[in-house]
Every structure is written in C-alpha cells, then in structure tokens.
C-alpha positions, 0 to 999 in steps of 0.5 A, spaced: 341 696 733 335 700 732 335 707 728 331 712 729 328 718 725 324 723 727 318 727 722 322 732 721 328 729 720 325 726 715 321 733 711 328 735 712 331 729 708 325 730 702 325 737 701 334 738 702 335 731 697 328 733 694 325 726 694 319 722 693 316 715 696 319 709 694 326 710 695 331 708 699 337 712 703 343 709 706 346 712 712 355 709 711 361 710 715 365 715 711 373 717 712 373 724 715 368 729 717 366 731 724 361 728 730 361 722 729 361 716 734 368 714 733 374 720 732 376 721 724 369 718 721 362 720 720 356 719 717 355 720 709 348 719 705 346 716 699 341 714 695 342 705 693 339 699 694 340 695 700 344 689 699 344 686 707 341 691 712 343 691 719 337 696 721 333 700 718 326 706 719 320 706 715 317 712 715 312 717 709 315 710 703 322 712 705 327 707 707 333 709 711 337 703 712 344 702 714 348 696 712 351 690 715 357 692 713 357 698 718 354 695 722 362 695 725 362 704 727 355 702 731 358 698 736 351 696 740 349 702 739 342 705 737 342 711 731 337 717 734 335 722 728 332 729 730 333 735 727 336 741 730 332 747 729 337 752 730 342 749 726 336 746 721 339 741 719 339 733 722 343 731 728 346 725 729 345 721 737 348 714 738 344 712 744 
C-alpha cells in the first residue's frame, strides 16, 4: 500500500491542527462517518506514535502514517490525499 498526500493537504492539516515539524499523524479506521472506502466507517485523525506502520508519507518533518492494524479497510488499495479547494478541506481517494 502507498499513501499519498499532496502539499496542500499537508498545509491544510498544519494550520487546521495548528502543528509544527517533528510530529506524527495516524490516519485510523473509525466506526461510522461518511465516504469511506467501505459503507458505515471512515477515516479519523490523531496525533501518536507509531507502533507498527503499514505505510506512511513524509512531508515538511510530518509523518502521516497508518497502522498495520488498519491495514484491513485498505484492501490493496493505495490512499490519495489532495485537498478539495471548494469544499477546503482534504479529500480522501483510494485508488
């Protein structure tokens, strides 16, 4: 699996969590929520150390990662990470 994340979703995430270098982003397989991959869950986001990583994207010292125990939702599938202009908010696209 790969996960991309573009630039400005990356701006979008350090300015909205209002975060600095050096810190880690887990995307996890949540109950409930809307567009995800796989009817009733989604995607949430927080702020922890890794304990096994399934894939993850450096970019301006933040590491965005999710977890092996995810790895399930995913299903050979890659993450795509852009930011939707109009709605300015990030777009989730499993590709």
């Amino acid at each position: 699996m790969k996960l991309d994340i573009s630039q400005e979703a990356v701006d979008w995430y350090r300015t909205e969590l209002d975060i600095d270098e050096s810190k880690t982003l887990r995307f996890f397989v949540r109950y409930g929520g809307v567009g995800g991959k796989i009817p009733g869950f989604s995607l949430g986001i927080t702020s922890e150390q890794p304990e096994a990583i399934h894939a993850s994207a450096k970019s301006a010292g933040i590491t965005f990662y999710i977890e092996e125990s995810d790895a399930w939702y995913f299903e050979d599938s890659d993450l795509e990470i852009k930011l939707n202009k109009q709605l300015d908010e990030p777009e989730f696209n499993y590709i």
